[in-house]
Structure formats: C-alpha cells, structure tokens
N, C-alpha and C positions, 0 to 999 in steps of 0.2 A: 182690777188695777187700772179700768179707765181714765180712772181720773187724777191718776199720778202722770200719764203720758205726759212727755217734756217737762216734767218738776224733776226739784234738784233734789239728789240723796246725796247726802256724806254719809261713805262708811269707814270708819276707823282701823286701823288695824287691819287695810286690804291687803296684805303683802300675800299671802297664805291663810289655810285653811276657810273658817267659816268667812272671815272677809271675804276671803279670794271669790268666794262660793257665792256670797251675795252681790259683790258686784256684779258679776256676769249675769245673775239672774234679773238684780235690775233693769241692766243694762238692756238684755233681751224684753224684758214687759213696756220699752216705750222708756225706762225715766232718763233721764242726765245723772249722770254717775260720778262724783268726787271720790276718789280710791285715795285715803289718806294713809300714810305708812310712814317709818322714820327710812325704809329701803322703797323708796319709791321709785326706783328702778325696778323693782319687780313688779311693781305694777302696769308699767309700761308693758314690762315681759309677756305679762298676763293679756294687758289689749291687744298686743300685735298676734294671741291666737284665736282671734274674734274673728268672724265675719268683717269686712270692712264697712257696713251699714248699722252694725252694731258697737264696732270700736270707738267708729264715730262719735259716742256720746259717753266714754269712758274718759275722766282726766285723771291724771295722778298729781298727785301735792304733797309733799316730803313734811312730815307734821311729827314731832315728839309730842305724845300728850302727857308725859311729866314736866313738861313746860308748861307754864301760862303762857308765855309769850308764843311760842311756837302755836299754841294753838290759835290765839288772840290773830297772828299774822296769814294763817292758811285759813282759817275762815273768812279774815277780812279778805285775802284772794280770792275764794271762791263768789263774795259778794260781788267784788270787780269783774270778773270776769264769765259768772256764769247769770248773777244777776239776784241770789240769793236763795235761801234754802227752806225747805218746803220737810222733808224728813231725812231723820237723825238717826243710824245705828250705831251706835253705840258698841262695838264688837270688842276693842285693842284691848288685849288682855294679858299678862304672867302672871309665870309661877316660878318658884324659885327652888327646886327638889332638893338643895345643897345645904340645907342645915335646918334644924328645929330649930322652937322662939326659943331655946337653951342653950344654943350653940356660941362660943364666943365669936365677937366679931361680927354677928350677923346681919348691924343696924340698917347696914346700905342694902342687903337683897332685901331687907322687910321693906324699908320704906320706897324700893322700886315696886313690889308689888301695890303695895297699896296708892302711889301715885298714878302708876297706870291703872289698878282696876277701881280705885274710888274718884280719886280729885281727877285724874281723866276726864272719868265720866261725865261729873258734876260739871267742870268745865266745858267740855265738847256743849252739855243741853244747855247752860246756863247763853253759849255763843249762838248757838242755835235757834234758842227760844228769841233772842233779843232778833232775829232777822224776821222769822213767824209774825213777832209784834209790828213790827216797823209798816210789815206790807201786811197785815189784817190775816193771815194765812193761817188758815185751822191746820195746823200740820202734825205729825206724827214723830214721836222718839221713841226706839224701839233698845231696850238693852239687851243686850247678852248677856246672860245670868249666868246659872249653874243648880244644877238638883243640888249642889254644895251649901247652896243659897237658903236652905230649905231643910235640911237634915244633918248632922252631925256625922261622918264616916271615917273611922280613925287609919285612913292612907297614911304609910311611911312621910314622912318629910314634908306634908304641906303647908306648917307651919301657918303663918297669917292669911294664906288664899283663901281658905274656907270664911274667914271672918270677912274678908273683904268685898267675898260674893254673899254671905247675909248681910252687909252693907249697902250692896246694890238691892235685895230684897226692898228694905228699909228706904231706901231712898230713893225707887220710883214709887211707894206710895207718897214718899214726902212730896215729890214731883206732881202728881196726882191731886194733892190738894193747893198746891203751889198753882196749877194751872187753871185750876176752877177757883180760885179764889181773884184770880189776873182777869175773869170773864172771860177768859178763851175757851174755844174748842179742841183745842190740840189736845190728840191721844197722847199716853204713852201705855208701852205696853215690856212686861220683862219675858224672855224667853228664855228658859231655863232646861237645855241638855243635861242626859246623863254624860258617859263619856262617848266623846268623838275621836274619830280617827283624825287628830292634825299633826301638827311640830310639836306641841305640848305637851302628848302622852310619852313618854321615853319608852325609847328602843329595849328591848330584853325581854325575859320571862314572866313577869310583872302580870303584863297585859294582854299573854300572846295567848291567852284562853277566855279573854274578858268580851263579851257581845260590843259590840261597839255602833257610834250613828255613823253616819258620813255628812260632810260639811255640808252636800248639798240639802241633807234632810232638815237642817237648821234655816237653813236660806228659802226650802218651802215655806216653813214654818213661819217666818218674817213676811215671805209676800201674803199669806193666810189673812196674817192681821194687820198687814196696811190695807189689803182687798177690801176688808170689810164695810157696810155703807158708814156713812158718816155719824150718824149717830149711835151705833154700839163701835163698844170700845171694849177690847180684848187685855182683861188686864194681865194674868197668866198665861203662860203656855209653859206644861212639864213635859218633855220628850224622852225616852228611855229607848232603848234596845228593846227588843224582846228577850228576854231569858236575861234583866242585868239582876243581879242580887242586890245593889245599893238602894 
C-alpha cells in the first residue's frame, strides 16, 4: 500500500457496514479518505473514534448516488478540496426485501435498487475516471459485488438485487475494456462476498444459523488488490464463510 500514501479514495456508501470498514482501513494505511454517504453525519461519527492522526485524513461528503447531480457535485468537491482522486470503491449498495418483481406497486423499490447498485456505480467510475485522466494517474476502482453476482440463489424477496449484482459482474469487465482501450493503466477490480454481517441482512431467524464474513474481511480484501504492484491487476476476488452453503 506504499504507494497509495496521501492519494485520494472515495468510498461510497461509508455510512456503515463494508463502507464504514474500509474507510478506516484506508484511512489507517496512509490514504486521504472521502467517506461518501446520503447520512454523512455518521460518517463524521465514525472519524471522531479514530485516532486523531488518523481522523485527520478522513472527510465526509453527503452524496445520493441515485442522483447524477449529487454525484456530479461531491466529486467535483472532493476535486476542490482534496485535489483529486486516485481510487474508487465503489461500496453503496440496497436491497429492498419488501416485495417480489410480482408484487403490485413495486416500481419505485425496483428502480431504487438498481440506481443505487447499477447507475451509482457506473456514475461514481465514469466521475472518477475523468479526474484519473485529467492528472495522467494510473488509479484503481474497486466494486463491491456479490457471490449473487455470480450464481443464482433463490432467497425469499430479493427480487431485482441479484440481477443488479450480475450487472456489476458484467460491467467491470465492460469497465476493463473501456480502460485499456482509453490507454490507461487504471485497475479495476470486483470483490465479490458471500453474506456479511451489516444493516442489509435483516434481523430474525433467517440468518441466525447462516456463517457469515465481517465488514472488516471485505475491506482486507480491498486493500489485498490495491496492494498489489502495478502491473497485475486483481480482477476477482469471491470471499465466503467457511461452512456457507450458497
């Protein structure tokens, strides 16, 4: 991770869980830290139980990424103020357990999920990438996937997530040719959990015998493949439990 010291990360969706998990880890390896959230009050939360040498390079920026514009505006902030951005996680993620694609009335939870885990995405790298370009910066986008990404599992009520995370599949290799095709070097890479212990698993009996990761095992996982030298590039990573069935 030497060579991230003092470069900028945006992570999406810092409010909790895997966000929460990787800002701090950034944070601690040296980088400058943008913690993006639409409750960017908790992210404040989250630096004041840092170290104060470590807080130090933590900022929060209050960013809906079902906006364009909201995103368009905290990135241009972080350009102003921190100087520009060097790597991308890609985190902010729903689910919406409150109806099948059958259920009447359902159009607005479907198209919440899929603007935050697809057009999000695609927006956050597309703001990303154009700052990479500008300063010649071989930089890194890093998404947060899903084993969901990847295999079919028929969970009660997940309705369009699952399509949304073989979306993200499908669209960091679109990414991948996108960027070698620009002649840049910028990675990207997708990291793809089983299930994690965050706010997204709901409370009950469900899950209360299911192996589970923890946020921090994802946010290894993340610094694993920005670590790596510059010329390999990490393009999966599938993380599980030990003993998950899916």
């Amino acid at each position: 991770m030497d060579r991230w010291i003092g470069k900028v990360a945006i992570v999406t969706g810092a409010s909790s869980g895997i966000g929460a998990a990787t800002v701090k880890a950034l944070a601690r390896a040296g980088m400058i830290v943008a913690g993006l959230a639409r409750r960017a009050e908790r992210v404040e939360e989250l630096k004041a139980t840092l170290p104060p040498n470590i807080a130090s390079r933590v900022h929060a920026f209050r960013c809906d990424v079902t906006s364009e514009e909201s995103i368009v505006n905290a990135f241009g902030a972080i350009e102003r103020q921190l100087g520009g951005i060097d790597v991308l996680i890609n985190n902010a993620g729903v689910s919406k357990l409150t109806c099948t694609l059958l259920t009447p009335g359902n159009a607005e939870d479907l198209r919440t999920v899929l603007d935050t885990n697809v057009m999000g995405l695609v927006l956050c790298s597309r703001e990303a990438f154009q700052s990479m370009k500008r300063r010649q910066v071989a930089g890194h986008i890093v998404n947060v996937n899903s084993i969901l990404g990847h295999k079919y599992v028929p969970f009660p009520n997940l309705n369009i997530y699952m399509a949304s995370k073989y979306a993200v599949t499908a669209i960091t290799e679109t990414l991948r040719n996108d960027l070698r095709n620009e002649g840049t070097k910028v990675k990207v890479t997708s990291i793809s959990p089983g299930v994690v212990r965050t706010e997204m698993v709901p409370e009950g009996k469900q899950f209360q015998d299911t192996p589970m990761l923890e946020a921090e095992d994802i946010a290894g996982a993340i610094l694993y493949a920005l670590g790596t030298p510059p010329h390999v590039q990490v393009h999966e990573v599938i993380i599980k439990p030990v003993g998950e069935m899916a």
